[in-house]
N, C-alpha and C positions, 0 to 999 in steps of 0.2 A: 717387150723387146721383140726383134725378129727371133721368129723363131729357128731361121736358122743356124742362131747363135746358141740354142740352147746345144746342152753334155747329149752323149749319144744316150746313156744310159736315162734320162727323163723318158725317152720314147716307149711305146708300147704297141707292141705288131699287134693290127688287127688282124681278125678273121671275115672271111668270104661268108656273108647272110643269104641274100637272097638276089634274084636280078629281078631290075626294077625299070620296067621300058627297054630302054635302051642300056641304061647303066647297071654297074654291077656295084650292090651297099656292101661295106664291109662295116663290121661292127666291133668295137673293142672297151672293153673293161677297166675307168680308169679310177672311179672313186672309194674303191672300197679298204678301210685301213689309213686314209689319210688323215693327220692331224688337223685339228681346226685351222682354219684360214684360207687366206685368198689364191685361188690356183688361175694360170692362164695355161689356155688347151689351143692346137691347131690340130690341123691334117697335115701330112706329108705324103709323097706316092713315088714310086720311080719306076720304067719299062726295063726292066730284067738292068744292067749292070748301069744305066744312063744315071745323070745327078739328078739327085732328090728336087721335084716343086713341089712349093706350101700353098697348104689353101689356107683362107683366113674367110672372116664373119662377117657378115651383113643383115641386118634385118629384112632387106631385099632377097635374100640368096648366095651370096656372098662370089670369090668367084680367088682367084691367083694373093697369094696375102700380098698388099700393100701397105706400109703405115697410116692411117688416119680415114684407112678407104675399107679394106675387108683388114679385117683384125683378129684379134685371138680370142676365143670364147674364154667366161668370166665364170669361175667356178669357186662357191664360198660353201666351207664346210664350220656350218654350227654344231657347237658342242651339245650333248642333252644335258640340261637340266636337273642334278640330283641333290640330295640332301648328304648332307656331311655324313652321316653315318652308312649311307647308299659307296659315296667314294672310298670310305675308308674301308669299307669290305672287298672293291674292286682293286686285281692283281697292279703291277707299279706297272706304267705306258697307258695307265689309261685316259681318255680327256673327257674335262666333264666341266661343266658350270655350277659354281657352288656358292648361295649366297649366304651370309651371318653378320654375328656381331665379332668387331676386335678387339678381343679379353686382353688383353697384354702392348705391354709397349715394343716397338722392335725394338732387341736386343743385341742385332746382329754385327758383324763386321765386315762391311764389304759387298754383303750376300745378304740383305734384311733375311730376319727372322722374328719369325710372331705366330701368334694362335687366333685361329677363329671358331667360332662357335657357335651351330642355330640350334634349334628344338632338339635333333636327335644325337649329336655327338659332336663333340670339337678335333679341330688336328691344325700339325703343323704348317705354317707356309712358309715360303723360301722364295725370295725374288731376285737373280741376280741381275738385272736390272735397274732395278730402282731401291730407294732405299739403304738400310745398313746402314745406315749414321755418316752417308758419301756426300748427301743433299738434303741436308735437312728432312726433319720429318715429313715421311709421304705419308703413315697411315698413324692413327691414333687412338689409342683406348676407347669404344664405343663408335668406335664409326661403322656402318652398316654399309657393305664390303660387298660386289660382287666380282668373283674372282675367274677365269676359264684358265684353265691348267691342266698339266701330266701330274699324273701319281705318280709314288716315288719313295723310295725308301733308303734312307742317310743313317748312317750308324744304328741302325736296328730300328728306327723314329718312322715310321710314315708321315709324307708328308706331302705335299704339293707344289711343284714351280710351278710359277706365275707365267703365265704366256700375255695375259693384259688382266687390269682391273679397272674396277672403275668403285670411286666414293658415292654412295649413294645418296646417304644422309650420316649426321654427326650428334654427338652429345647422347646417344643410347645409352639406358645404364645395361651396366655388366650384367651375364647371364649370372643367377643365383648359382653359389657352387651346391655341389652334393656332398653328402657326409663318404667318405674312402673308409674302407676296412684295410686291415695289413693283408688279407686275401686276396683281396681287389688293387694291389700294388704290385705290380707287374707289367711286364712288356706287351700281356693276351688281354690287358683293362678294356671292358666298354668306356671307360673312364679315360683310359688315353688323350693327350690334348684340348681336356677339359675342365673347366675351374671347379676345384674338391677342396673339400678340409678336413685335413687329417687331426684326430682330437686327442688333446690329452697326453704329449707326447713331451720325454724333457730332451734337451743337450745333451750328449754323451759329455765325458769326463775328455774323452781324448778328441774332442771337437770345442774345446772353450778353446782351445789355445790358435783354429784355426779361424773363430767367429771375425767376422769383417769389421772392426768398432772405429777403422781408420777407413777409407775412399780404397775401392777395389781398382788399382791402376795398373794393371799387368794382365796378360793371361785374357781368356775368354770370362773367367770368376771364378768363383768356390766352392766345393762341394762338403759339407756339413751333414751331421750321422743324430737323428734325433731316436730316441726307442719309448715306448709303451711300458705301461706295468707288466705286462707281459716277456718281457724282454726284445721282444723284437724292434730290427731297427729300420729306419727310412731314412735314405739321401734326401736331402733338400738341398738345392742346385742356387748360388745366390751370384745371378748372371751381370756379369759389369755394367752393360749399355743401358742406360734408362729404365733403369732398375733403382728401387727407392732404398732397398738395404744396402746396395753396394754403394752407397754413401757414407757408407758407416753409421754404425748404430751401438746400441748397448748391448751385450752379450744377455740372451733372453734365459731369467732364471724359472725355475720353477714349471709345472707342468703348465702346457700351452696349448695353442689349434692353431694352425695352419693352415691359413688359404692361400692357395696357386693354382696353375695348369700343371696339369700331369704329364711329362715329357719322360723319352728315352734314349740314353747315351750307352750305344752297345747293350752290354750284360745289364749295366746298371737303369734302373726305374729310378727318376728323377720329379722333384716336386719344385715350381717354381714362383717363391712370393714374389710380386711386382711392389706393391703400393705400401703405403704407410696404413697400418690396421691387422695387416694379412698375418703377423706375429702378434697374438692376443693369448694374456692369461687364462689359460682352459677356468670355462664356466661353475660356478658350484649349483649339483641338481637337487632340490630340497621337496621333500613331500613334505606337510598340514597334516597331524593327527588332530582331532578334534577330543578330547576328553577328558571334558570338565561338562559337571554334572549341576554348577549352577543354572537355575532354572530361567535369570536374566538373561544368560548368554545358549540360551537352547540355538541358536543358529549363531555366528557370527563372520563378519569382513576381517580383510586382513588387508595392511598394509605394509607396506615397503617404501621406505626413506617416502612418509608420507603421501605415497601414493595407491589409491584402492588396487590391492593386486586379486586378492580373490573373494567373490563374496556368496554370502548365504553358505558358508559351509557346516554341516548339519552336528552333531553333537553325534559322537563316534562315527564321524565320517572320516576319509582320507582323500585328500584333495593327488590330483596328477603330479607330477614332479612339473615345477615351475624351475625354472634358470634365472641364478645370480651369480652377483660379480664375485671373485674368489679374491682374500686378501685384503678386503676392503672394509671398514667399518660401514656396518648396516642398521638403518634403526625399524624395527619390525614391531608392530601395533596391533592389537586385535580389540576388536568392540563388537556388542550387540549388533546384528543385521541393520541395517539403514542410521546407527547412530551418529553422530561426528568422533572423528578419532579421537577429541577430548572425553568422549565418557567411557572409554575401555584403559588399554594398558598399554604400554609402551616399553619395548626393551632398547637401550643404547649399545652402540658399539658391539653388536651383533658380528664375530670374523667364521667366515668359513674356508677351511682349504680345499681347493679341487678335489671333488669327489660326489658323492650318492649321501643324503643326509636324510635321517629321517625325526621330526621335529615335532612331541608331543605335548598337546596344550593339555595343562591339566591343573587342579585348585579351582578356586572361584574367584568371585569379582572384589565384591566385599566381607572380608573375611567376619566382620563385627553383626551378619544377618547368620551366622552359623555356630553350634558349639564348637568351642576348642577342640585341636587334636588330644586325644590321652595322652599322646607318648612329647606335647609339647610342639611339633613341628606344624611351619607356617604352610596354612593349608591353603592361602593366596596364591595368584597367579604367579 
């Protein structure tokens, strides 16, 4: 545009440099503090109270601004480059270019909202714009996202508007989450806006009556109060928009884990499932004592619902805590090292409840290669 159409307050008085021949430079300070994007700069000048003339560009030299002839210099300010955990340390106004993966579906209304997350930490985005469920979906679970934006902080949340993005690629699977303590559940989390699982946690009594088991049609969604053995409790945030619980579901009994992003509403530290899985029967963790003193089974494998799960373990050894399903009928086998599961022993219907179990093998193989007990008891596996 002419630039003598631009607001007075765009302008910026130079200062007197240097004389140069004949002419006198004046120099002035225009880039420092501006937002990413495209600036257009002239000169102006005037003799003590006379009207302002524009000079305008040319690669020639330029010379009185004309349109299409001397024009306005072209000034594009790029954002730097940092890592999510880089911006999420920098104060709110700052701009930055931030690339990841999209852990979450937007959930927003109006205003998309979503999580992204690379190597070093995840955080909020906020586009008003595009997005929010106005235009169909603009971004998608696993698309590799690069975003330039302000910092920013919305209800106590760090976050980021969007100033543009661009899809890079699609179909990424999701970053693996991390295990969350109730320590590390808080508004100061390096964990903030990033996908965790909180383990082991049940329903409060006065949060069944608030669980989603109909379609969340009102409201931004729900807020639900899970606690630990411990007593302690966590928010879990179950958000309307393309969101798989807020379709209703079953009210989730018994102890559980919980995978979402880790978000913040004010005072409150909020945890958010998206997908179907993210509410799972907390794990039962079972250690292998080895101690049976038959001399056929000096070493032996173990299976799980027919599957080799640990092997070569040694005769009073103790294998690591392995992870099974809790609630579930289990069929668990142990044999000789290298035998087929048919020449050892097999238990059915194996149930364990959420918790630490510790499971000692003990007796022998064939009880008819050994004398009887004294006292009468089967001294068999």
């Amino acid at each position: 545009t002419n630039p003598e159409t631009w607001a007075e307050e765009s302008w910026t008085e130079a200062t007197y440099n240097v004389q140069t021949g004949n002419n006198d430079e004046y120099v002035a300070s225009i880039g420092s503090g501006l937002a990413p994007g495209t600036y257009y700069y002239a000169t102006r000048y005037r003799y003590q109270q006379e009207q302002y003339v524009y000079g305008g560009y040319t690669e020639q030299g330029g010379g009185f601004w004309e349109a299409n002839v001397n024009v306005s210099g072209v000034l594009t300010v790029t954002p730097a480059g940092v890592t999510i955990a880089e911006a999420r340390a920098a104060g709110a106004g700052s701009f930055f270019e931030i690339k990841g993966i999209v852990s979450s579906p937007d959930f927003g209304f109006s205003v998309a909202d979503y999580f992204v997350q690379d190597s070093t930490a995840g955080i909020n985005i906020t586009d008003f714009d595009a997005g929010g469920n106005r235009d169909g979906v603009v971004v998608a679970p696993g698309d590799s996202i690069r975003i330039v934006g302000e910092t920013a902080v919305f209800n106590d949340q760090k976050n980021i508007e969007v100033i543009e993005f661009e899809i890079l690629n699609s179909g990424n699977p999701l970053p693996d989450p991390q295990v969350i303590t109730a320590a590390e559940y808080n508004a100061e989390s390096d964990l903030q806006g990033s996908r965790v699982v909180l383990q082991n946690v049940t329903l409060t009594d006065a949060s069944v009556a608030d669980w989603p088991t109909d379609p969340v049609s009102s409201g931004s969604g729900v807020n639900v109060t899970f606690e630990n053995e411990a007593g302690e409790t966590f928010i879990v945030r179950i958000a309307r928009n393309n969101t798989f619980y807020s379709s209703g579901s079953p009210v989730p009994t018994g102890p559980v884990n919980i995978t979402g992003s880790l978000g913040q509403f004010r005072e409150d530290t909020q945890l958010f499932p998206f997908f179907e899985g993210d509410i799972s029967p907390a794990p039962t963790q079972v250690q292998i004592i080895h101690n049976s003193a038959d001399p056929a089974v000096a070493s032996v494998d173990v299976y799980v619902d027919g599957t080799l799960t640990l092997e070569d373990v040694p005769f009073r050894g103790a294998t690591g805590f392995i992870e099974l399903p809790s609630g579930t009928p289990l069929e668990i086998g142990g044999t000789p090292t290298g035998e087929p599961l048919s020449s050892g022993v097999t238990f059915q219907n194996v149930f364990f409840d959420p918790g630490n179990y510790y499971v000692v093998a003990s007796g022998v193989l064939d009880p008819s290669g050994f004398q009887a007990n004294p006292s009468g008891e089967d001294i068999g596996f």
